[in-house]
Biopython code that builds the backbone (N, CA, C, O; Angstrom):
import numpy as np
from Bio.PDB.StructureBuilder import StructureBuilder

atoms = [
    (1, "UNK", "N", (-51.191, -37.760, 30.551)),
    (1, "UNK", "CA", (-50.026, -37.047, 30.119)),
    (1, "UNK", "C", (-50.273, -36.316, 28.805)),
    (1, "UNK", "O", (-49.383, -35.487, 28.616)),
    (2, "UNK", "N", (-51.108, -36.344, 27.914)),
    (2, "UNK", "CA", (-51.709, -35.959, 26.919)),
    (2, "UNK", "C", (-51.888, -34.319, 27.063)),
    (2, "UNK", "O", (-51.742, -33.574, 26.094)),
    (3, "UNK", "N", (-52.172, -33.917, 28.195)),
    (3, "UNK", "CA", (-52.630, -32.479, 28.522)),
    (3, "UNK", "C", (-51.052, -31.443, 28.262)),
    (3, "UNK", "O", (-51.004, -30.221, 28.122)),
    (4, "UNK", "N", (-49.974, -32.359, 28.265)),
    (4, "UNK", "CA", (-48.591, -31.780, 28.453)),
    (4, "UNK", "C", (-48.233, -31.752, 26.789)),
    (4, "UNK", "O", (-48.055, -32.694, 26.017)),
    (5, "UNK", "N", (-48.191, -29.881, 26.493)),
    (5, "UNK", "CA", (-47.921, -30.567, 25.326)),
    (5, "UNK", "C", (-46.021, -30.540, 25.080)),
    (5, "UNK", "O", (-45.185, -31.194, 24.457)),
    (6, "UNK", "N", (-46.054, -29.430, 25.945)),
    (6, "UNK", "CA", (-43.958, -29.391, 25.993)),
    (6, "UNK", "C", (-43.398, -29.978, 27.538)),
    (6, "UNK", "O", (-43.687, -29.594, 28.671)),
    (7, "UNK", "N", (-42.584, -30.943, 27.122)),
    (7, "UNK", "CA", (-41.878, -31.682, 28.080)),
    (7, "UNK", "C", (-41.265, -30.886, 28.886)),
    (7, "UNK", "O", (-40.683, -31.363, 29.860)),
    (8, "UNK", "N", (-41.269, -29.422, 28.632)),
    (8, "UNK", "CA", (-40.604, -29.149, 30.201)),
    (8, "UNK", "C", (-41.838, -28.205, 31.288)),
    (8, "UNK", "O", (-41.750, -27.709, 32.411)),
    (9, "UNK", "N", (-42.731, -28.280, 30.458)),
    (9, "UNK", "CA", (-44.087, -28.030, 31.315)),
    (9, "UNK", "C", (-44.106, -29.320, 32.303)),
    (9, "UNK", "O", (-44.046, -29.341, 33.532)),
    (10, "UNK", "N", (-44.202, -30.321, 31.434)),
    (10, "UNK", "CA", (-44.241, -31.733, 32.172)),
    (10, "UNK", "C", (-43.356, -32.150, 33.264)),
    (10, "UNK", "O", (-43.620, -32.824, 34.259)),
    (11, "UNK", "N", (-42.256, -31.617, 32.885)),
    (11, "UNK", "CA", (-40.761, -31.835, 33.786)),
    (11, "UNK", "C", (-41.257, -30.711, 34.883)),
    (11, "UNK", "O", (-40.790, -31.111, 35.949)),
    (12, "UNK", "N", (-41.916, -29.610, 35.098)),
    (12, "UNK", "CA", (-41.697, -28.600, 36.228)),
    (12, "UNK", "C", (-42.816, -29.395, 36.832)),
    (12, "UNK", "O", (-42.808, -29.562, 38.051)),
    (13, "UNK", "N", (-43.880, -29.953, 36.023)),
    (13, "UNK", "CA", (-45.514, -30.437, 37.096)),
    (13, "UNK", "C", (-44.668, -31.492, 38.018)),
    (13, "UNK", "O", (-44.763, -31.688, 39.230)),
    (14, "UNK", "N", (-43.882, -32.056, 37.137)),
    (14, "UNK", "CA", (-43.367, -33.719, 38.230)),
    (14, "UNK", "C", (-42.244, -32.789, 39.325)),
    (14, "UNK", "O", (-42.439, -32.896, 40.536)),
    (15, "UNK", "N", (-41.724, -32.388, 39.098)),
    (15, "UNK", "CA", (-40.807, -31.783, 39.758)),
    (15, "UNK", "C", (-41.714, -31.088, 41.471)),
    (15, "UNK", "O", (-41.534, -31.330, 42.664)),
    (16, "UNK", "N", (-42.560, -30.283, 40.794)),
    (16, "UNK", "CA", (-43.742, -29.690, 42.045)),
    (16, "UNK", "C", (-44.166, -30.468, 42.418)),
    (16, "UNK", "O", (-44.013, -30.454, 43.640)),
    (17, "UNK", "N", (-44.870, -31.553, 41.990)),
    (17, "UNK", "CA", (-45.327, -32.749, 42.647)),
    (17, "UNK", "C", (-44.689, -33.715, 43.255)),
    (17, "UNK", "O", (-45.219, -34.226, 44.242)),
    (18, "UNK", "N", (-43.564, -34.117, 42.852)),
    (18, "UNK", "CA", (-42.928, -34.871, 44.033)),
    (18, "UNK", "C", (-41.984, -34.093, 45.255)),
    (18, "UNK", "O", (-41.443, -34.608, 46.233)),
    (19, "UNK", "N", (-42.004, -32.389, 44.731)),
    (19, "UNK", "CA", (-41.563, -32.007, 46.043)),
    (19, "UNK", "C", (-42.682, -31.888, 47.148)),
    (19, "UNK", "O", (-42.496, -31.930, 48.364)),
    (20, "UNK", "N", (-43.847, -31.735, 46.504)),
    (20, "UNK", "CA", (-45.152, -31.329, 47.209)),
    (20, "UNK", "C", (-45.423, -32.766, 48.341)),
    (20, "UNK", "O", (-45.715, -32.852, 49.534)),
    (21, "UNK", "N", (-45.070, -34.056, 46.921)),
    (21, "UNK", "CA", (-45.861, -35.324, 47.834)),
    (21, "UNK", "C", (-44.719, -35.226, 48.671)),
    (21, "UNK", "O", (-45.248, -35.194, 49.782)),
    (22, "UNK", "N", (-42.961, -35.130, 48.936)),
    (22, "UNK", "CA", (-42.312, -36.125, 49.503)),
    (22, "UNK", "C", (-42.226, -34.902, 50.884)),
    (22, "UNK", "O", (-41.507, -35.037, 51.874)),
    (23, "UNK", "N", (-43.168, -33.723, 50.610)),
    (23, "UNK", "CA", (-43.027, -32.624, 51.719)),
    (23, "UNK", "C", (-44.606, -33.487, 52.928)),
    (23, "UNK", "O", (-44.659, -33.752, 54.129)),
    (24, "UNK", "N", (-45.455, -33.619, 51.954)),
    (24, "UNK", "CA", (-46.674, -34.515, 52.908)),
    (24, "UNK", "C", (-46.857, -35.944, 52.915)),
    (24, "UNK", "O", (-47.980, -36.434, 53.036)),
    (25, "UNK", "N", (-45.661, -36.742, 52.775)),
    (25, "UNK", "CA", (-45.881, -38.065, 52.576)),
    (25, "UNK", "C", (-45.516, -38.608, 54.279)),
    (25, "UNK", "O", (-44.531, -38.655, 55.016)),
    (26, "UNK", "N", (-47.334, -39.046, 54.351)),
    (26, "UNK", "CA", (-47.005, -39.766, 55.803)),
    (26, "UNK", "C", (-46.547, -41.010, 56.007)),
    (26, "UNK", "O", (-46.141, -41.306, 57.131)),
    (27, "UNK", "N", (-46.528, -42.048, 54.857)),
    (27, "UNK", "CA", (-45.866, -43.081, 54.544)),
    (27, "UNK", "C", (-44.280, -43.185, 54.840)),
    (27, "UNK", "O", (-43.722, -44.240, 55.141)),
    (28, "UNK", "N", (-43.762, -42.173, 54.736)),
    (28, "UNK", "CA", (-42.379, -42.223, 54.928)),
    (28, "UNK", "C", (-42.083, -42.669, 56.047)),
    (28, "UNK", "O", (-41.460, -43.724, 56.172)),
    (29, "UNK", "N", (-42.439, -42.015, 56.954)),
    (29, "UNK", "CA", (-42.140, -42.955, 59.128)),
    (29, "UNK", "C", (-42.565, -43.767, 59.142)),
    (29, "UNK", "O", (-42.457, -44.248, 60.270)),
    (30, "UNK", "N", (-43.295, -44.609, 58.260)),
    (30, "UNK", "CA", (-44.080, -45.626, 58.899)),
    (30, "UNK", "C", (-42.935, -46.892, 57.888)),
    (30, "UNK", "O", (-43.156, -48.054, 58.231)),
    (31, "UNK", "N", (-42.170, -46.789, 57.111)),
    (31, "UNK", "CA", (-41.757, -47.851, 56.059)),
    (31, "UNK", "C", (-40.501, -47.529, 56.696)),
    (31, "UNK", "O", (-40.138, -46.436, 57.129)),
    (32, "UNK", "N", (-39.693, -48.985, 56.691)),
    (32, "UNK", "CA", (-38.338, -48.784, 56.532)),
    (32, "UNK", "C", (-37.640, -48.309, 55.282)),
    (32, "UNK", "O", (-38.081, -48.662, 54.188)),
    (33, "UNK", "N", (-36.342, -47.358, 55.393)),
    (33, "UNK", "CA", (-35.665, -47.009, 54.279)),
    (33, "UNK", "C", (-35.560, -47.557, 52.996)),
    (33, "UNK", "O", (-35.552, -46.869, 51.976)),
    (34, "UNK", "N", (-35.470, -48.907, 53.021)),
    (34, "UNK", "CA", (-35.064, -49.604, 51.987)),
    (34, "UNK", "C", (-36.673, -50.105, 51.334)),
    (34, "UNK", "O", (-36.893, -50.286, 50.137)),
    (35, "UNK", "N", (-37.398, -50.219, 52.133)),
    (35, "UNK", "CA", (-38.826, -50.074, 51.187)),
    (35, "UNK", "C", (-39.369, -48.786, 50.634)),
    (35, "UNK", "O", (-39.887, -48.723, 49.519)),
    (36, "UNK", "N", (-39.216, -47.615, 51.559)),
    (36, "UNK", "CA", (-39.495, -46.383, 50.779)),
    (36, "UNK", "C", (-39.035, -46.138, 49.631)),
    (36, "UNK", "O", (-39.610, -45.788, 48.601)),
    (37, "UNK", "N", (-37.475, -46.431, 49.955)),
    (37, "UNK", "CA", (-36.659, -46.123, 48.356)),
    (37, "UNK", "C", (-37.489, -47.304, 47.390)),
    (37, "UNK", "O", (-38.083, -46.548, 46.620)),
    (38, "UNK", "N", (-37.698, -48.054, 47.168)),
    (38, "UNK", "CA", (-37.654, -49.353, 46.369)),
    (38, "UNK", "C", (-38.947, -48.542, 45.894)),
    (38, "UNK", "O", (-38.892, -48.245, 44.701)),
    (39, "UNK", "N", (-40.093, -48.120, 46.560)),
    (39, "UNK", "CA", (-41.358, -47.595, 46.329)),
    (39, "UNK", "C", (-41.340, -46.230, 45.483)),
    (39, "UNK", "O", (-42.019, -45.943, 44.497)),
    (40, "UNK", "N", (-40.299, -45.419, 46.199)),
    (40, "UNK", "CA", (-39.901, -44.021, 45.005)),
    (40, "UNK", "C", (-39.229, -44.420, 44.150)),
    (40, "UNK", "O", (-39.542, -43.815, 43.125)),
    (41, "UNK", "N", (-38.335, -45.224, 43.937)),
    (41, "UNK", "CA", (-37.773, -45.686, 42.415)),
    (41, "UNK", "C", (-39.088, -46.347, 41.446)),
    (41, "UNK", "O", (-39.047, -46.149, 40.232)),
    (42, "UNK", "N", (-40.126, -47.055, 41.985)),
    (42, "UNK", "CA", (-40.884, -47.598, 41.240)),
    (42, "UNK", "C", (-41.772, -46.257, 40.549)),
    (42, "UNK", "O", (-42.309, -46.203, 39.442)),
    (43, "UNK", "N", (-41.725, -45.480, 41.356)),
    (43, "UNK", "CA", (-42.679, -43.973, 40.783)),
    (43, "UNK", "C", (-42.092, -43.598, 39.748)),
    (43, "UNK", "O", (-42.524, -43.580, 38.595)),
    (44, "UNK", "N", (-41.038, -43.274, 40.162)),
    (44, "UNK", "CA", (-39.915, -42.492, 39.435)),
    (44, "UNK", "C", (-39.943, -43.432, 37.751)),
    (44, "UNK", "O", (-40.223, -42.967, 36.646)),
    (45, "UNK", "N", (-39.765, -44.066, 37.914)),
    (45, "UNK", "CA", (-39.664, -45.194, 36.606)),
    (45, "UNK", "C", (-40.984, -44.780, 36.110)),
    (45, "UNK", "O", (-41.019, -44.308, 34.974)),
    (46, "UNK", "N", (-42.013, -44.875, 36.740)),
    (46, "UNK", "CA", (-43.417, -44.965, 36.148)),
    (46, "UNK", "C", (-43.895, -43.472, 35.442)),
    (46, "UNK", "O", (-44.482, -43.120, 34.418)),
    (47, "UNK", "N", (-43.431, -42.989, 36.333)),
    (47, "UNK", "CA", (-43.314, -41.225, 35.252)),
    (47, "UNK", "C", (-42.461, -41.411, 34.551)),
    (47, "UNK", "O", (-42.666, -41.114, 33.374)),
    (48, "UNK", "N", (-41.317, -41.898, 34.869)),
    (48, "UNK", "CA", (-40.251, -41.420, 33.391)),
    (48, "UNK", "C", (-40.896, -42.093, 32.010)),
    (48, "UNK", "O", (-40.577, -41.653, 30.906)),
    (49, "UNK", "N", (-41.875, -43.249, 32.175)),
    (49, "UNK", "CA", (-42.227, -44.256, 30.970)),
    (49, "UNK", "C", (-43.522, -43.527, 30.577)),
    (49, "UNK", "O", (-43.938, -43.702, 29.432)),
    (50, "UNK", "N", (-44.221, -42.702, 31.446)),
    (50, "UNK", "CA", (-45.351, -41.597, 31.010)),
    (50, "UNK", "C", (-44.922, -41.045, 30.495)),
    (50, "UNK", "O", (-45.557, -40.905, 29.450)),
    (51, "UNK", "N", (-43.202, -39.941, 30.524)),
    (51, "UNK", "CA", (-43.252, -39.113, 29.420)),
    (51, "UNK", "C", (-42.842, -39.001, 28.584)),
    (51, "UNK", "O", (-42.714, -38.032, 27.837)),
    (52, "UNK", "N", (-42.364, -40.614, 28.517)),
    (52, "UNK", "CA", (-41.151, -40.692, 27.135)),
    (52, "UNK", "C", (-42.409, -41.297, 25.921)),
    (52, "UNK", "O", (-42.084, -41.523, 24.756)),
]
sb = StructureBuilder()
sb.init_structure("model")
sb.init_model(0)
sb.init_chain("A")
sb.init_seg("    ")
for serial, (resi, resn, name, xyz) in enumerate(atoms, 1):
    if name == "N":
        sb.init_residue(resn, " ", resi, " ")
    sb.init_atom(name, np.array(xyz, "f"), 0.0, 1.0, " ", f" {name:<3s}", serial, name[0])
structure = sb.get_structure()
């Protein structure tokens, strides 16, 4: 995260990237709902603590 030096550079990369992954994520059919979510909230958390 070091390479980011303004947070909304950072905010558009995550933004492209999780539209990019959740456009090719083959994981999704294969998990039930309630584990996918539990799995994107854990991301989601894990970037938000990268860019704070």
């Amino acid at each position: 995260m070091a390479k980011f030096r303004d947070i909304k550079i950072l905010q558009k990369f995550a933004a492209v990237h999780a539209s990019s992954h959740n456009h090719f994520n083959l994981d999704r059919h294969l998990n039930r709902r309630d584990i996918f979510k539990r799995n994107r909230s854990a991301a989601l958390a894990e970037w938000r603590q990268h860019a704070a």
